[in-house]
C-alpha positions as CSV (number, residue, x, y, z in Angstrom):
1,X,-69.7,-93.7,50.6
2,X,-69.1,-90.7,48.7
3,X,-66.1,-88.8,49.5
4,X,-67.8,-85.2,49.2
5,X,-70.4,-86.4,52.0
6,X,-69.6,-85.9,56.2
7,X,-71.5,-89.3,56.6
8,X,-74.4,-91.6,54.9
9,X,-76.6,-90.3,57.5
10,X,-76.8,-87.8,60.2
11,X,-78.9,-87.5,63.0
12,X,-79.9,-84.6,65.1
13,X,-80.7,-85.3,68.4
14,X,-78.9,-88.0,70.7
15,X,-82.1,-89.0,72.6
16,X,-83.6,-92.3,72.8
17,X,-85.2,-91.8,69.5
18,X,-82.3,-90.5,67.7
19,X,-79.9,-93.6,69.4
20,X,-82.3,-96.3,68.3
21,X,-82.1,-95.0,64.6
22,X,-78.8,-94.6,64.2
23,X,-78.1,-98.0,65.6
24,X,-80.2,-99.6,63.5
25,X,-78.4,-97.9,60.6
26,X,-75.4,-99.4,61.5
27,X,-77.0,-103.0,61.7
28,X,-78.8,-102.6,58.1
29,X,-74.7,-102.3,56.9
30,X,-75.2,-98.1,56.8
31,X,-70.7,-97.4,57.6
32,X,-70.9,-93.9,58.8
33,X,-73.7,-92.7,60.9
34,X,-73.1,-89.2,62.6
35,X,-74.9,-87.6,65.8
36,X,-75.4,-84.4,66.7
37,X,-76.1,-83.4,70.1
38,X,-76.3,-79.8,71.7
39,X,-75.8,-81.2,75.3
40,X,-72.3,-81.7,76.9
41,X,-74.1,-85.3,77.1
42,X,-75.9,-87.2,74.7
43,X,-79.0,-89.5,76.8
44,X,-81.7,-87.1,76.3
45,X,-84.6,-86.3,78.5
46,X,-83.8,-89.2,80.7
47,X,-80.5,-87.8,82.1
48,X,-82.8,-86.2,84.0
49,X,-85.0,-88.2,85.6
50,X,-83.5,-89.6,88.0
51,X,-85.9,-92.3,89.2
52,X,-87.0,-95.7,87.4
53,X,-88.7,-97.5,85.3
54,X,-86.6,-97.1,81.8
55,X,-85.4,-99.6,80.0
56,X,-87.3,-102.3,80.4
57,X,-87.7,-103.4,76.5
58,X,-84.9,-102.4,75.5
59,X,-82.3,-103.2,77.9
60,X,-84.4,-106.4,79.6
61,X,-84.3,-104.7,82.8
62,X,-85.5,-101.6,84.9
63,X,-82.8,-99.0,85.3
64,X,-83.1,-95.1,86.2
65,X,-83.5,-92.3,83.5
66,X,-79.7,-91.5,84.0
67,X,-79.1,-94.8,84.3
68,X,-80.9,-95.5,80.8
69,X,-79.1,-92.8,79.5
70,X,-75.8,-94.6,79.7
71,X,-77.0,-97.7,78.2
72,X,-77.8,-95.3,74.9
73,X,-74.5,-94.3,74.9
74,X,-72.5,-97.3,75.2
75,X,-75.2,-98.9,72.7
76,X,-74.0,-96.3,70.6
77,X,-70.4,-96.4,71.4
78,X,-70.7,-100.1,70.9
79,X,-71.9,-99.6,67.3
80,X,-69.1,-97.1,66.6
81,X,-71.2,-94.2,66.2
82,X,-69.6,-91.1,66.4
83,X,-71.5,-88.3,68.6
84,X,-70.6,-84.8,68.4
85,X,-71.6,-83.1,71.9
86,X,-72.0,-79.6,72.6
87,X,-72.9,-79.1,68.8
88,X,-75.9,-77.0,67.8
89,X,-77.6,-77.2,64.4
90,X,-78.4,-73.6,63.0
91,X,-79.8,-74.4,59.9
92,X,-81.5,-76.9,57.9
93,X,-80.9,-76.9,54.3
94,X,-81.7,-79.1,51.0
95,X,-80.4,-81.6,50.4
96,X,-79.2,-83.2,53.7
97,X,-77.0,-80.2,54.5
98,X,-77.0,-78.9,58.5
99,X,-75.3,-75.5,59.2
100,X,-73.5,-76.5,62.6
101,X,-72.3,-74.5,65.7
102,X,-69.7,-75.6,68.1
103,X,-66.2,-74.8,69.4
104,X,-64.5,-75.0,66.4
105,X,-66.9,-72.2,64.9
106,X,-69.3,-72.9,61.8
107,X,-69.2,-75.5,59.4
108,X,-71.3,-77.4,57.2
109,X,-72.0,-81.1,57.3
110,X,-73.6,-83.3,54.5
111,X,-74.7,-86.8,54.5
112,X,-77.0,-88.8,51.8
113,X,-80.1,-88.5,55.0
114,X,-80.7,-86.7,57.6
115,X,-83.3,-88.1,60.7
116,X,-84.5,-85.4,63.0
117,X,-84.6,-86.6,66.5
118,X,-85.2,-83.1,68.6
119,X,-87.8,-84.5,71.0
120,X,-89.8,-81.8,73.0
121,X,-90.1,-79.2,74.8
122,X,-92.8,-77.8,78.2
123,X,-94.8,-74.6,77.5
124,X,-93.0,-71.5,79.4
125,X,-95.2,-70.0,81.8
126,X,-95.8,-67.2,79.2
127,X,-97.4,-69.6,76.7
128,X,-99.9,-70.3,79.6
129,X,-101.1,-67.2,79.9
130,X,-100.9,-67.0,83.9
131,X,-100.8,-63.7,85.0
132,X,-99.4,-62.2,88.5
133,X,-96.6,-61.4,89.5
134,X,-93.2,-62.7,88.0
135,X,-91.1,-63.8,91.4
136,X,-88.1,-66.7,91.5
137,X,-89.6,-70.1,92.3
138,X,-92.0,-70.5,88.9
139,X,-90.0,-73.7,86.8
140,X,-91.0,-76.3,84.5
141,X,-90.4,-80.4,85.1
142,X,-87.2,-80.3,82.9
143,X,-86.0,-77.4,85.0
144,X,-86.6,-78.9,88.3
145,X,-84.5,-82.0,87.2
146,X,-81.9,-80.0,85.9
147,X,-81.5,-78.2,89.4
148,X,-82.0,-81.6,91.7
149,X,-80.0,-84.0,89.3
150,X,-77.4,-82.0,87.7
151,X,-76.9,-79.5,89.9
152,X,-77.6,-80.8,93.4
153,X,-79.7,-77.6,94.2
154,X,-83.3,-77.0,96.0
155,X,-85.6,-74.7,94.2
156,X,-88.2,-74.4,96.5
157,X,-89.5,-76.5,99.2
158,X,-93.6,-76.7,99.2
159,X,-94.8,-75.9,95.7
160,X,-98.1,-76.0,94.0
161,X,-98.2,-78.8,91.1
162,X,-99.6,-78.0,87.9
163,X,-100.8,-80.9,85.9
164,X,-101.8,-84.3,85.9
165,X,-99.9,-85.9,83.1
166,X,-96.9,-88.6,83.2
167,X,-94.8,-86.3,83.1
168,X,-96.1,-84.5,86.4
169,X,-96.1,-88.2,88.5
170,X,-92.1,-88.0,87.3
171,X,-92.2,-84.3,88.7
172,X,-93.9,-86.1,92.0
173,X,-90.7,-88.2,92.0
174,X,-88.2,-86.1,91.3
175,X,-89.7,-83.9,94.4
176,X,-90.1,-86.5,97.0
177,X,-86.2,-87.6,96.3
178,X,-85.1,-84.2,97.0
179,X,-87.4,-84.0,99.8
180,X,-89.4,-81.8,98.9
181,X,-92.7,-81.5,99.6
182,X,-95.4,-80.3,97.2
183,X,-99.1,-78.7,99.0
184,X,-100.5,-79.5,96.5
185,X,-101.8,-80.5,92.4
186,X,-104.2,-78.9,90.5
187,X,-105.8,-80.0,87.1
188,X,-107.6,-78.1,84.6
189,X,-110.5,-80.8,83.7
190,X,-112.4,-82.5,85.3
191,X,-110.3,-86.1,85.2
192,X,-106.5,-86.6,85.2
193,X,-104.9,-86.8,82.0
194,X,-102.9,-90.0,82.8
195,X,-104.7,-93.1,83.5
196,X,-106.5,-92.8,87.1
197,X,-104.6,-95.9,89.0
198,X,-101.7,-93.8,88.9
199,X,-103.4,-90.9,90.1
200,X,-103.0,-92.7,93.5
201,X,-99.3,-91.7,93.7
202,X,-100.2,-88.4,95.0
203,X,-102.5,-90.0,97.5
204,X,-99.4,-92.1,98.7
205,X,-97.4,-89.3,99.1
206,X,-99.9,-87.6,101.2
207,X,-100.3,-84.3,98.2
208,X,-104.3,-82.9,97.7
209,X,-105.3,-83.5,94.6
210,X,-107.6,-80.5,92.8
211,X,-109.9,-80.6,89.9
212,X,-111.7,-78.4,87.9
213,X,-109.0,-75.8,88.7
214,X,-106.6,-73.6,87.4
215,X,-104.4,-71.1,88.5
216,X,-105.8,-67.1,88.6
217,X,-103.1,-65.5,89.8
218,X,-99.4,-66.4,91.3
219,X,-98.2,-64.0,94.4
220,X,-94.9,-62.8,95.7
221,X,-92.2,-60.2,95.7
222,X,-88.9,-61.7,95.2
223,X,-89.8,-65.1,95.3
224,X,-93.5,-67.1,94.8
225,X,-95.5,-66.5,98.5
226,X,-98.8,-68.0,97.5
227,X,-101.2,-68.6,94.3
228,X,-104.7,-67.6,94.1
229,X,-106.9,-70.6,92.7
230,X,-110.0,-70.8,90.7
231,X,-111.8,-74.2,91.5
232,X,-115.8,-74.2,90.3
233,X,-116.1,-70.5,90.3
234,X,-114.8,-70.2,93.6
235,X,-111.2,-68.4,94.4
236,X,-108.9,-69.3,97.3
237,X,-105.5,-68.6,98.4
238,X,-102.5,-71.4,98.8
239,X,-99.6,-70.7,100.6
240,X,-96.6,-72.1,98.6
241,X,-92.8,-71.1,98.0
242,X,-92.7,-72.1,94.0
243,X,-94.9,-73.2,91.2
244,X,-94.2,-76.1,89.0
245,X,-95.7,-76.2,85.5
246,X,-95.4,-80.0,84.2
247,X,-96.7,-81.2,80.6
248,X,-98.0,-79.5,78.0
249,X,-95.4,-80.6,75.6
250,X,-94.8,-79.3,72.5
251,X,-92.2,-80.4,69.8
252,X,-88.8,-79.0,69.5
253,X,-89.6,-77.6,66.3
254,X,-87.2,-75.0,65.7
255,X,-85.1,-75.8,63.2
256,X,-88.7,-76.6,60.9
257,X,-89.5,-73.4,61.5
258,X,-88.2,-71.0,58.6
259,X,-86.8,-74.0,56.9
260,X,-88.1,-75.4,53.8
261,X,-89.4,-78.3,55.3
262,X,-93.6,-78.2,55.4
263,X,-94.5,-78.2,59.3
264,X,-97.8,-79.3,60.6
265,X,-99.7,-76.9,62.2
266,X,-101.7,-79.2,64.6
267,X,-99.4,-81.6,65.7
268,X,-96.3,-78.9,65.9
269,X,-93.6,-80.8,64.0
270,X,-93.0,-81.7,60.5
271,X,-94.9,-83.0,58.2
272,X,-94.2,-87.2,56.8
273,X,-95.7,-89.8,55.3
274,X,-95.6,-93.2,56.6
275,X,-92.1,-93.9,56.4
276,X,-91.5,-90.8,58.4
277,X,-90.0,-88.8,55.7
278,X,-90.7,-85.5,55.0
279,X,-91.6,-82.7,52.5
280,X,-87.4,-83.2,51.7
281,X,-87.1,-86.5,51.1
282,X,-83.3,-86.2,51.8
283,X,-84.7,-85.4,55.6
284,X,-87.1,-87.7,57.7
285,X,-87.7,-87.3,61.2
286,X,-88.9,-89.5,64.4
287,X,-89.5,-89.8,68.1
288,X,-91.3,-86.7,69.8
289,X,-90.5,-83.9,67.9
290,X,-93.3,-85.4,65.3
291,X,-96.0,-84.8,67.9
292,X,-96.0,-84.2,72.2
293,X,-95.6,-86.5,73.9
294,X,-94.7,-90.8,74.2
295,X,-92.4,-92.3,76.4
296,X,-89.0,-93.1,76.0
297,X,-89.5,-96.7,75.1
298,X,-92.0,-95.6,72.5
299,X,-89.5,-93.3,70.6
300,X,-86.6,-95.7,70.9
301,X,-89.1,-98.4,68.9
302,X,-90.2,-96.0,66.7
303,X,-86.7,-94.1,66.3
304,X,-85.6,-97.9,65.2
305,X,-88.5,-98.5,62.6
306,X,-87.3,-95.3,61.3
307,X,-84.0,-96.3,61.5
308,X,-84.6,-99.3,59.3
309,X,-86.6,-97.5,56.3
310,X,-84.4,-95.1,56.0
311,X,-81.5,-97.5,55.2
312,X,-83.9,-99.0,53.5
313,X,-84.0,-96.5,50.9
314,X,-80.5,-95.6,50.8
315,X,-79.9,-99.2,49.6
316,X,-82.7,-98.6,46.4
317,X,-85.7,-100.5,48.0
318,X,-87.9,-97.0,48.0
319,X,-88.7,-94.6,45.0
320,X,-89.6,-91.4,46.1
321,X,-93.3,-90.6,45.0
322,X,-95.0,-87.5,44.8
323,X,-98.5,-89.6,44.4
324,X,-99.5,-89.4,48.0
325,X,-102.4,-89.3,50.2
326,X,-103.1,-86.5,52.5
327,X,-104.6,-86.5,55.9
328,X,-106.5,-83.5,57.2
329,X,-108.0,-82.9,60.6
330,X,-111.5,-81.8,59.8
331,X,-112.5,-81.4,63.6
332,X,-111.9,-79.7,66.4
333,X,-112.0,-82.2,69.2
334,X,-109.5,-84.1,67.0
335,X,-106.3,-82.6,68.1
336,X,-103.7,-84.3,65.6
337,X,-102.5,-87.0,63.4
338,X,-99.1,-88.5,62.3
339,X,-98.1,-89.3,59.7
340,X,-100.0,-86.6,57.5
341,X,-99.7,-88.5,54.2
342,X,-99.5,-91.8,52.9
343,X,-97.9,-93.2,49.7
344,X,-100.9,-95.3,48.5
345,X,-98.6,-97.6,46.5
346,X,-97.0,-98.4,49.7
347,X,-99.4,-98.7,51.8
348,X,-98.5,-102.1,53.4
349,X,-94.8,-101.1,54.3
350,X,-93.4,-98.8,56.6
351,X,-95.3,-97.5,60.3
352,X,-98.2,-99.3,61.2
353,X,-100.8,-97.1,62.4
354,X,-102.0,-93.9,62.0
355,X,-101.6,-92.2,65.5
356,X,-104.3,-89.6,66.6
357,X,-104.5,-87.5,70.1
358,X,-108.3,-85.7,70.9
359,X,-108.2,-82.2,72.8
360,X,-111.0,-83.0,74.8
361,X,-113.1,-86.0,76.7
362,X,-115.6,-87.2,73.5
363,X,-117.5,-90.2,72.7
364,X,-118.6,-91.1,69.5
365,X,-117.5,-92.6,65.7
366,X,-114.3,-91.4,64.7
367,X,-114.2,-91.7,61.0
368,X,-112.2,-91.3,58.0
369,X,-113.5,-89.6,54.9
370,X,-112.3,-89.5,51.3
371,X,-114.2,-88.5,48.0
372,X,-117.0,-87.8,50.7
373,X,-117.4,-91.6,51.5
374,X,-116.8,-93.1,55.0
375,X,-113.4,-95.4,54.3
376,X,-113.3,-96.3,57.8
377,X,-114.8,-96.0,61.6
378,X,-114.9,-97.0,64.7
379,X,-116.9,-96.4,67.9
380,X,-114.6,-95.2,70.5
381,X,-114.7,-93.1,73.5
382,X,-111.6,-90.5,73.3
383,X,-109.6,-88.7,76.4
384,X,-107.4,-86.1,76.0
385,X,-103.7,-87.1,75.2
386,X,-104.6,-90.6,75.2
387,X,-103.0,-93.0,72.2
388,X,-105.4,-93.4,69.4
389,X,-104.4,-96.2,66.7
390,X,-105.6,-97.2,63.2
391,X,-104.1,-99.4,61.6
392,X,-103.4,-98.9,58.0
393,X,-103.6,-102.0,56.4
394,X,-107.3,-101.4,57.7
395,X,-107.8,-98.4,55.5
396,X,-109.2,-98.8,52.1
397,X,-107.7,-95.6,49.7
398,X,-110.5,-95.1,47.2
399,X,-107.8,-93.3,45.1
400,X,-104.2,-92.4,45.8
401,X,-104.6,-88.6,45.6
402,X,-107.9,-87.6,47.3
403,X,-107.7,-86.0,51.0
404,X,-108.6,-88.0,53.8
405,X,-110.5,-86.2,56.6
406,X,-110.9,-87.2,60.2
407,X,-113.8,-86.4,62.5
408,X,-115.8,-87.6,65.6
409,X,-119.4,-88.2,64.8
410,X,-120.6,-87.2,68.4
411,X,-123.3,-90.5,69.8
């Protein structure tokens, strides 16, 4: 390595995503691979959750999220990576340059890449648009964990869930080992958004299950009393001590933001083409910062594939090629897709799919359209947040420069 560079490669984010690719850096022969992490802990999201099933994959067994966690970091530790906890990145400049924050002050660091490995973030209540009054007891999943896991606290004891999403079943959990005991869920639509056999954990756990609702109004002086609901243009009153908003992920996108990276507008996080690099191709990026939300063992997978290309190209194997193709979502109940371009001359290497998400229930053929010819389609039947795959090799590029649009030709 040169001497002038911090490291071949840094990586911001020490999640499962950010882990896997830099531990597959080190097996491809990459020497020094640097992580940043803001926490006092690097683990991610899964520090958190403090219930199983992680690991399974990747560690051939089922563990705990904090459990899971610690496998990261000795995986890590075992591949001599160095992690640098408590460490913010300010700034994103070119050429594989972060502007860092931490106790020693600011500094710059430089590396030959950079992967971006932020992961998510849940919607504040302000983003929701809920309106009431502002009392203690309204908190998001990742701040119910923090409270119950880290700091061994009780934020409220009977409050109304919000969601139906994976993410809310984990909230579920997290609640009944704190013993606490929710009155109730409520959903939006008119179907859960995760798959309905899990729907039945609720059931178990003896919480009413609402939908076709959503919250009107949220109640209470100095701390949450009750929430008016709004279920079929009817409004009742639950009686409740807290509110807990779960899902609704969006990417930790921050650093994109003002950068001179190109960010996606509907998936929320930066731009890539098929080998997840981005508009910089000094920078690429992975896991769930690209678009809300997969599971852990999906962004450790994909964290590794990404992992892999990029020492890939650091050893020659990749040109970079401004001769791309780009994707374009050209309807609305199509809510996203990653990546956003694809090198036509390389269409056979890197990720295998295009991934899609829809915003609503549909049914129909989804197709893709270039030079105003169908390349590909498919009948399917979409739900919202549900994983939508096309693989690429299946595509036929009429030309390597044309846009590709997606729609749903509704049945």
């Amino acid at each position: 390595m040169n001497n002038e560079f911090d490291a071949d490669v840094l990586v911001i984010g020490g999640g499962p995503a950010g882990i896997s690719a830099a531990v597959a850096l080190r097996r491809k022969g990459i020497k020094r691979v640097i992580i940043i992490e803001r926490e006092p802990e690097a683990g991610g999201i899964p520090r958190h959750c403090g219930h199983p099933p992680f690991g399974m994959r990747e560690f051939g067994r089922i563990l705990s999220g904090p459990e899971y966690a610690r496998r990261l970091v000795q995986l890590a530790r075992e591949h001599q990576i160095e992690i640098m906890t408590n460490t913010t990145v300010i700034n994103v400049e070119p050429n594989a340059t972060l502007l860092v924050s931490n106790h020693e002050g600011l500094r710059r660091l430089t590396g030959l890449r950079v992967i971006m490995a932020t992961g998510v973030r849940e919607s504040p209540r302000s983003a929701l648009l809920v309106s009431g009054d502002r009392p203690t007891g309204v908190l998001n999943t990742g701040a119910l964990q923090s409270w119950v896991y880290l700091r061994g606290l009780l934020p409220f004891k009977r409050p109304l869930i919000v969601g139906t999403e994976l993410v809310s079943l984990s909230a579920l959990l997290t609640c009944r080992k704190a013993g606490i005991k929710p009155v109730a869920m409520v959903e939006a639509n008119q179907r859960p958004t995760a798959r309905r056999p899990m729907m039945l954990l609720p059931r178990l756990l003896g919480v009413p299950l609402h939908y076709n609702c959503e919250i009107a109004r949220i109640d209470g002086m100095k701390r949450v009393e009750s929430v008016l609901i709004r279920q079929e243009g009817k409004e009742r009153e639950i009686a409740c001590d807290g509110v807990l908003f779960t899902g609704r992920f969006i990417p930790d996108s921050a650093l994109i933001r003002g950068s001179h990276l190109q960010l996606d507008p509907s998936s929320g996080g930066p731009e890539i083409d098929q080998f997840g690099r981005c508009s910089d191709p000094s920078y690429y990026a992975t896991g769930n910062m690209l678009r809300a939300l997969e599971t852990a063992g999906w962004s450790f997978r994909e964290g590794n594939r990404v992992g892999e290309m990029v020492a890939s190209d650091l050893a020659g194997e990749r040109k970079s090629s401004q001769e791309y193709v780009q994707l374009v979502v050209a309807d609305k109940q199509i809510k996203w897709i990653v990546p956003q371009r694809i090198v036509a001359t390389e269409k056979d290497r890197g990720m295998d799919n295009l991934q899609l998400r829809a915003r609503q229930s549909a049914q129909g053929e989804l197709q893709l359209i270039q030079n105003g010819r169908v390349i590909w389609s498919k009948e399917m039947k979409l739900l919202p947040e549900r994983r939508i795959l096309i693989p690429l090799q299946q595509i036929p590029l009429t030309d390597s420069f044309s846009k590709i649009s997606i729609s749903l030709k509704n049945n």
